[in-house]
Residue frames as a rotation matrix with the C-alpha (Angstrom) as fourth column:
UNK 1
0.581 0.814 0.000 0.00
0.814 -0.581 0.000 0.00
0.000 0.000 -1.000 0.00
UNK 2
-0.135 -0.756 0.641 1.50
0.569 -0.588 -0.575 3.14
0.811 0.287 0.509 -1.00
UNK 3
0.452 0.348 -0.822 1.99
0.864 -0.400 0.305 5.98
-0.222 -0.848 -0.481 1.55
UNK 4
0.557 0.264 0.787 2.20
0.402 -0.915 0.022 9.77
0.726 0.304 -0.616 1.83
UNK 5
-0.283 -0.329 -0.901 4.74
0.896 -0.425 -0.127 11.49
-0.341 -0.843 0.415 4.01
UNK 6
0.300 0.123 0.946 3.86
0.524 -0.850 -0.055 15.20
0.797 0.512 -0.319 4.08
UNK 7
0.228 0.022 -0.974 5.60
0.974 -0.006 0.227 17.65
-0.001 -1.000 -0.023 6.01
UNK 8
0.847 0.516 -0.127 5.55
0.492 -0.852 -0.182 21.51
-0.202 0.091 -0.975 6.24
UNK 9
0.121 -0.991 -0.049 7.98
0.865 0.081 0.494 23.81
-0.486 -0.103 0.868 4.96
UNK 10
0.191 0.141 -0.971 8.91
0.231 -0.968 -0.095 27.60
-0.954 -0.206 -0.218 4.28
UNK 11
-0.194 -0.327 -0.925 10.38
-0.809 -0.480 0.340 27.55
-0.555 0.814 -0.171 0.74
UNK 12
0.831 0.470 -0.299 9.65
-0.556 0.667 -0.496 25.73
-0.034 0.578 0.815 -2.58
UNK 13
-0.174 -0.908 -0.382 13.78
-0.599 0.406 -0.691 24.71
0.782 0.108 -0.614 -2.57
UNK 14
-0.520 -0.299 0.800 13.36
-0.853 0.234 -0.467 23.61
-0.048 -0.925 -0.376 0.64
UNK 15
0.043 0.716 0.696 10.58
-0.696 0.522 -0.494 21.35
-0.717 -0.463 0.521 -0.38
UNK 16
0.369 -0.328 -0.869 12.50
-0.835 0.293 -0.465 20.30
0.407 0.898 -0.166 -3.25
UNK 17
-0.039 -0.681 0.731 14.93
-0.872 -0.335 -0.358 19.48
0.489 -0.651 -0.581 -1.15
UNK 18
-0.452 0.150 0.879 12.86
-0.761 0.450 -0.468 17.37
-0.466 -0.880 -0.090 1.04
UNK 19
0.669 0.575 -0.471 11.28
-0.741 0.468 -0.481 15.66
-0.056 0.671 0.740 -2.23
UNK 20
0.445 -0.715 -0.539 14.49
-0.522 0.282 -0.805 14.62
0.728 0.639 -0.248 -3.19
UNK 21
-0.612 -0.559 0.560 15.62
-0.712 0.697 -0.082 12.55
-0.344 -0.449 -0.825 0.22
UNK 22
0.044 0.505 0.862 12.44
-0.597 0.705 -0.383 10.96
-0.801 -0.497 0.333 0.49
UNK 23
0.501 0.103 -0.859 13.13
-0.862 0.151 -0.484 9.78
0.080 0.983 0.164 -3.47
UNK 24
0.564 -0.677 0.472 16.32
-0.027 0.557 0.830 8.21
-0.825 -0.481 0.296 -2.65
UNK 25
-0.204 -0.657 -0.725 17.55
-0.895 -0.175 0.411 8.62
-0.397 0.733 -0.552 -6.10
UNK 26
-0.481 -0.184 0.857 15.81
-0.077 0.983 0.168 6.09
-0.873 0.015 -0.487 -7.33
UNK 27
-0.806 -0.055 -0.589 14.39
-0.390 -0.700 0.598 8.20
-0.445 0.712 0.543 -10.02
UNK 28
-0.752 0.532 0.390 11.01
0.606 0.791 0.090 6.44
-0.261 0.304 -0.916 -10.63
UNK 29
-0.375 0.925 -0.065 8.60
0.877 0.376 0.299 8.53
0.301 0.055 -0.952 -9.88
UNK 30
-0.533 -0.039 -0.845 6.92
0.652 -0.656 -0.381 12.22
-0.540 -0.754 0.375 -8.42
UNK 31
-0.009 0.719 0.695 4.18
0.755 -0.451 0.476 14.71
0.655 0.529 -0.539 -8.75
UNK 32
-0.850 -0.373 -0.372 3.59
0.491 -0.819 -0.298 18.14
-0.193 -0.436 0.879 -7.57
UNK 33
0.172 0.935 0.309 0.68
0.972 -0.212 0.101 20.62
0.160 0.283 -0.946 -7.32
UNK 34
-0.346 -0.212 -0.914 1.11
0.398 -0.915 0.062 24.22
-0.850 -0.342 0.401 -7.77
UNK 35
0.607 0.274 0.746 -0.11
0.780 -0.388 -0.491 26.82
0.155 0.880 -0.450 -10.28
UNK 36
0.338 -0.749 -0.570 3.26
-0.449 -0.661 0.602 28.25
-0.827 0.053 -0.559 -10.02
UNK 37
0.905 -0.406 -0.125 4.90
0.157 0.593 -0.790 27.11
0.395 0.695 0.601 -13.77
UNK 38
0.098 -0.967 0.234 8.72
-0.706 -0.233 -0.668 28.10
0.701 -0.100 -0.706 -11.97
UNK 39
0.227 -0.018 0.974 7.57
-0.920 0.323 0.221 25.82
-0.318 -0.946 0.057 -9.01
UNK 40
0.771 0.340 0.539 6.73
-0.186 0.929 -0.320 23.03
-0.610 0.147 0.779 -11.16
UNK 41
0.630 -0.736 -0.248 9.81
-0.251 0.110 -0.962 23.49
0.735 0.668 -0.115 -13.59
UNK 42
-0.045 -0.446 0.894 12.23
-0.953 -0.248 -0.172 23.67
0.298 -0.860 -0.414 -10.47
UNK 43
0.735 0.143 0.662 10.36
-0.217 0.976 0.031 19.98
-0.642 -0.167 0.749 -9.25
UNK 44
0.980 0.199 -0.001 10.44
-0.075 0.362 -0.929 18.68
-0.184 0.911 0.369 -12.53
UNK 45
0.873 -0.479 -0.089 13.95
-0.262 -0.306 -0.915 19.61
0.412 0.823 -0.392 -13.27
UNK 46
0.024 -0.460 0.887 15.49
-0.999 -0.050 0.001 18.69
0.044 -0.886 -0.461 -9.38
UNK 47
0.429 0.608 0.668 13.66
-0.787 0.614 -0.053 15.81
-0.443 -0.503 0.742 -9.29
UNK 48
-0.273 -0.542 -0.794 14.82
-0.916 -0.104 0.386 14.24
-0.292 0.834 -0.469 -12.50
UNK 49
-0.707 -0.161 0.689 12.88
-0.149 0.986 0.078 11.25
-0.692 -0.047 -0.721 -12.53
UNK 50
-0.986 -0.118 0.121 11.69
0.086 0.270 0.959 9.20
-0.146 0.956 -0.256 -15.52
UNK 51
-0.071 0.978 0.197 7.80
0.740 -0.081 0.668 9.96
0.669 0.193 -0.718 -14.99
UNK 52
-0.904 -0.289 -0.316 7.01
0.423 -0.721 -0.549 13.56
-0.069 -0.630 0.773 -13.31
UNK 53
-0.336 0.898 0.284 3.16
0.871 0.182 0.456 14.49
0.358 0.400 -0.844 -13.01
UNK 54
-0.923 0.032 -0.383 1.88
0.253 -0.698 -0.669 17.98
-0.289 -0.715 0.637 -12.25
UNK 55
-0.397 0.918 0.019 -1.70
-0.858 -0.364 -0.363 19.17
-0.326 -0.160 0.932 -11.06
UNK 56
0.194 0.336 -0.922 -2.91
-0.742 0.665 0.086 16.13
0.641 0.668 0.378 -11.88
UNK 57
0.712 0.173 0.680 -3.46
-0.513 0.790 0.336 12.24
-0.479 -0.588 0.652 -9.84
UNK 58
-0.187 -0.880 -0.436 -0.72
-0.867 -0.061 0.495 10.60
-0.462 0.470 -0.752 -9.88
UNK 59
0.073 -0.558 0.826 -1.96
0.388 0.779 0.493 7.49
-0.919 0.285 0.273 -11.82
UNK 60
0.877 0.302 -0.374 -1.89
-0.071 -0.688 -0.722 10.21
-0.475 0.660 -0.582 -14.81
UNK 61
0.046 -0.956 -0.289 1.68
-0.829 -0.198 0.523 9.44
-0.557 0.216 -0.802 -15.05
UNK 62
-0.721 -0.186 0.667 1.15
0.367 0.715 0.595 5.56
-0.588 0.674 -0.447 -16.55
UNK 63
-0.998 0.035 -0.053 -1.44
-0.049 0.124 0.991 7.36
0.041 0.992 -0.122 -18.94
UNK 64
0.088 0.988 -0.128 -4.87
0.973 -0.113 -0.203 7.38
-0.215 -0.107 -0.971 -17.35
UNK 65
0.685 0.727 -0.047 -6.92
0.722 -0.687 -0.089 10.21
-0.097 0.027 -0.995 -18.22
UNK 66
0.564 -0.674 -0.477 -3.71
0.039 -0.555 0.831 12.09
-0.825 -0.488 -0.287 -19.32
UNK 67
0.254 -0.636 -0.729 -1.34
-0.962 -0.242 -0.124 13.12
-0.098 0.733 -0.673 -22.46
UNK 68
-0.621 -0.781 -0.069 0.90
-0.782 0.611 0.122 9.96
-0.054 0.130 -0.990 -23.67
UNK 69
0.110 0.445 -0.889 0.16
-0.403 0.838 0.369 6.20
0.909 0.317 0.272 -23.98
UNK 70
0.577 0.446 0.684 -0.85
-0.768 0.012 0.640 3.94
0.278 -0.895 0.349 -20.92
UNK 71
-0.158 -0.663 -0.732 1.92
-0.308 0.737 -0.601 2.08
0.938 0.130 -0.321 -19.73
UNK 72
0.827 0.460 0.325 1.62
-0.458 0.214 0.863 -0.21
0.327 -0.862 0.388 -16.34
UNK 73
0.759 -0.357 -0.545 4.80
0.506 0.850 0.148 -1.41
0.410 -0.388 0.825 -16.06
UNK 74
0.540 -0.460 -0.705 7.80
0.453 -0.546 0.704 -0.11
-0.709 -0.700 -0.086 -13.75
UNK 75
0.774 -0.251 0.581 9.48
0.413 -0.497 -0.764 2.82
0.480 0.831 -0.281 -14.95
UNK 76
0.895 -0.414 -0.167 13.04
-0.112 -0.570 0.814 3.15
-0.433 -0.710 -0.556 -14.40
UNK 77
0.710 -0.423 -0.563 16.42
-0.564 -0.820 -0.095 3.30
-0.421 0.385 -0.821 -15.78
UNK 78
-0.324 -0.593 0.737 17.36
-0.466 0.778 0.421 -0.30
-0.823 -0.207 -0.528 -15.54
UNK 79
-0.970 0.097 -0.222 15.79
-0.147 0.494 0.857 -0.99
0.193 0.864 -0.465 -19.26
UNK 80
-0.497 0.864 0.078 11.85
0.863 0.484 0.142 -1.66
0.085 0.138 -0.987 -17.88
UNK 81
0.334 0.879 -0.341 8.94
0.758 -0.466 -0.458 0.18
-0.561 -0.105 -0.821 -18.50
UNK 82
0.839 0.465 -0.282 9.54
0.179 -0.726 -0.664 3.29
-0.513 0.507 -0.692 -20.11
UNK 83
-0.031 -0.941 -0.336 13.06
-0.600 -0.252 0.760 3.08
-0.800 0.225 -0.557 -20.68
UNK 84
0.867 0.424 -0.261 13.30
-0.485 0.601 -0.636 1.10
-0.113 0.678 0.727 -24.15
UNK 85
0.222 -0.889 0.401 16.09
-0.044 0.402 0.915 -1.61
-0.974 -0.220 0.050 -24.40
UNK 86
0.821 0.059 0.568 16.17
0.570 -0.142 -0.809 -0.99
0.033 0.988 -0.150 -28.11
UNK 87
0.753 -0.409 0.515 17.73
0.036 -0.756 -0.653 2.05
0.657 0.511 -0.555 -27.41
UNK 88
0.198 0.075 -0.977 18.58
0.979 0.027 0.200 2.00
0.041 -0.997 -0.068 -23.52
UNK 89
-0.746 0.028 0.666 17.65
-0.011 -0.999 0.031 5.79
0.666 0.016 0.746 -23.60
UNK 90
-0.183 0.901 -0.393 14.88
0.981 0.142 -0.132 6.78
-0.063 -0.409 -0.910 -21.24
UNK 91
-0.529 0.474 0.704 12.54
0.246 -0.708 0.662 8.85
0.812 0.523 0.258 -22.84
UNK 92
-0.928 0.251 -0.275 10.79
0.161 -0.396 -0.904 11.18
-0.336 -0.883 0.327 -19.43
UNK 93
-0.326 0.864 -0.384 7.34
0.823 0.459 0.334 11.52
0.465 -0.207 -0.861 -18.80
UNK 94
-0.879 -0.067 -0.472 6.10
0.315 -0.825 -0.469 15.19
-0.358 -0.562 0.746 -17.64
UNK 95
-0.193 0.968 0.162 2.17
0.811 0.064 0.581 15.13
0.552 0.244 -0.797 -17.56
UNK 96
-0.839 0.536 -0.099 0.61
-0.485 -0.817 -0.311 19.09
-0.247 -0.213 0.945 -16.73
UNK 97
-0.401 0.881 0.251 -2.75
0.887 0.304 0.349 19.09
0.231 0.362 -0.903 -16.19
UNK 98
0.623 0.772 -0.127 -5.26
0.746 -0.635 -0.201 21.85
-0.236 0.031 -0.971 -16.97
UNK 99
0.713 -0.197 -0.672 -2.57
-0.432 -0.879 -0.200 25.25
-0.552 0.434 -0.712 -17.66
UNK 100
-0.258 -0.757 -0.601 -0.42
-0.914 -0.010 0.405 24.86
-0.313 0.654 -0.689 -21.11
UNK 101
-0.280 0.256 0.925 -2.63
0.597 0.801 -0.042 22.14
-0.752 0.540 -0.377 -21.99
UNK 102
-0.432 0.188 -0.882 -3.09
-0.681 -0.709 0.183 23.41
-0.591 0.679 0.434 -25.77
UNK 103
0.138 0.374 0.917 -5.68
0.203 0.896 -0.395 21.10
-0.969 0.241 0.048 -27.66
């Protein structure tokens, strides 16, 4: 069962910051809510991992209700899921919802 740490803090760095222990550098995953676009670049760009969802639930990132095609399998740098062993590039994931959505 997945869980939610959430804890309070004075600056968006700072809550980078804190994004980025609780990651571990395992670069899988992370979402963010803000209708700042510098807040969410900043994430997005700290974070560096291989699926990054803003404003938006995060199963939006394998493709529900969301930009891109619906993938279900693990995404990470070790060749599965999004990464393609064709190429062994991994192509990122960065799902906005609602502003700079342009239909």
């Amino acid at each position: 069962m997945p869980v939610l740490g959430i804890c309070t803090v004075s600056t968006i760095e700072e809550a980078v910051e804190e994004a980025i222990c609780a990651e571990q550098g395992c670069q899988h995953s992370a979402m963010i809510h803000s209708t700042n676009i510098k807040h969410l670049t900043l994430a997005a760009a700290s974070l560096n991992t291989t699926v990054f969802v803003k404003n938006a639930p995060s199963y939006a990132g394998l493709g529900f209700l969301a930009e891109g095609y619906t993938t279900l399998t693990i995404a990470t740098p070790t060749g599965e899921g999004l990464t393609s062993a064709k190429s062994f590039t991994r192509a990122r994931r960065c799902v906005l919802h609602g502003d700079l959505r342009i239909v």
